[in-house]
N, C-alpha and C positions, 0 to 999 in steps of 0.2 A: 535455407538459413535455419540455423538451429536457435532455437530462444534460452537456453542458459549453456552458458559455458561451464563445461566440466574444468577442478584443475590442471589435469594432468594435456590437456589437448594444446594443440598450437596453432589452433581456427584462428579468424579472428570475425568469422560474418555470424557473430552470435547480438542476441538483443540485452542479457541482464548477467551476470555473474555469479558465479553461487561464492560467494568471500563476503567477510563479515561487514560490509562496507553496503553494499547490495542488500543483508537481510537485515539490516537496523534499518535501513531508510523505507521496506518492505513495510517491517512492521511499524513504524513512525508513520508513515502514513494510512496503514488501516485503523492506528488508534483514533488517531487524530477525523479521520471519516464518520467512525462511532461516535463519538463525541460530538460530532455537527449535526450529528442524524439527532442525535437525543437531546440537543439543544432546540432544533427545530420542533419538533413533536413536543417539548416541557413548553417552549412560546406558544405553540397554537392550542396545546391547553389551557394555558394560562388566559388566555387572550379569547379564549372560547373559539377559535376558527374549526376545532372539528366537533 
């Protein structure tokens, strides 16, 4: 099983895409990850837990 489909192939046992549909929701979600992480770490500063 190959994990991103090229576009010119006519597989279909692939896991992600490489189309622009696949690399916005790629990066919407690592932003969105950052964001949780430094909200976490600004609370338990704040809050004094580290």
């Amino acid at each position: 099983m190959k994990f991103v489909k090229e576009d010119e192939e006519e597989r279909r046992d692939y896991i992600l895409q490489k189309d622009k549909t696949t690399i916005f929701t790629a990066r919407f979600v690592i932003i969105a990850l950052v964001i949780l992480i430094i909200a976490v770490v600004a609370s338990g500063i704040h809050f004094e837990w580290f």
